[in-house]
C-alpha positions in Angstrom: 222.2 89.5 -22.7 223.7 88.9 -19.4 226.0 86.1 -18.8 225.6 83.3 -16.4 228.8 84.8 -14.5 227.6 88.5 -13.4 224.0 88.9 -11.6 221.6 90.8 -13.0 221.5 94.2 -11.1 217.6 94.4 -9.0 216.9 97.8 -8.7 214.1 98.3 -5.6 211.0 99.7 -6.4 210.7 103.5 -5.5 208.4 104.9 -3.1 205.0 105.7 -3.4 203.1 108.1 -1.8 200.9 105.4 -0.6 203.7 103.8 0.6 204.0 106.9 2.9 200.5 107.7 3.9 200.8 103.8 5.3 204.2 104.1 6.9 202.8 107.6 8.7 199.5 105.8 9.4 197.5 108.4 8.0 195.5 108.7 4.4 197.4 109.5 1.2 195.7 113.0 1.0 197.0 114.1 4.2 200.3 112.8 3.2 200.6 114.2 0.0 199.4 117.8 2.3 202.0 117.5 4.6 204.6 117.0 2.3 203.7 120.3 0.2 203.1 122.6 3.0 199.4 122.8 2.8 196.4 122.4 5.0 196.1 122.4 8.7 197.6 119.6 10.5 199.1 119.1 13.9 202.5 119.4 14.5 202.3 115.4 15.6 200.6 114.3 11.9 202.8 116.6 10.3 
């Protein structure tokens, strides 16, 4: 148990790929495609 003198350490919450796809603006599959190298994209989306 922690004591009252020394914070408890908040770790943030990783990233999602969802949290990408929304960041990019575009939808999680062609997210997750653009990170692994597959499927045809523009240079812009990619």
């Amino acid at each position: 148990m922690a004591s009252d003198d020394q914070p408890v350490p908040v770790f943030p919450k990783p990233v999602t790929l969802r949290d990408v796809a929304a960041r990019a603006g575009v939808s999680v599959a062609t997210a997750s495609k653009a990170l692994n190298g597959q499927g045809r994209m523009t240079a812009e989306t990619r």
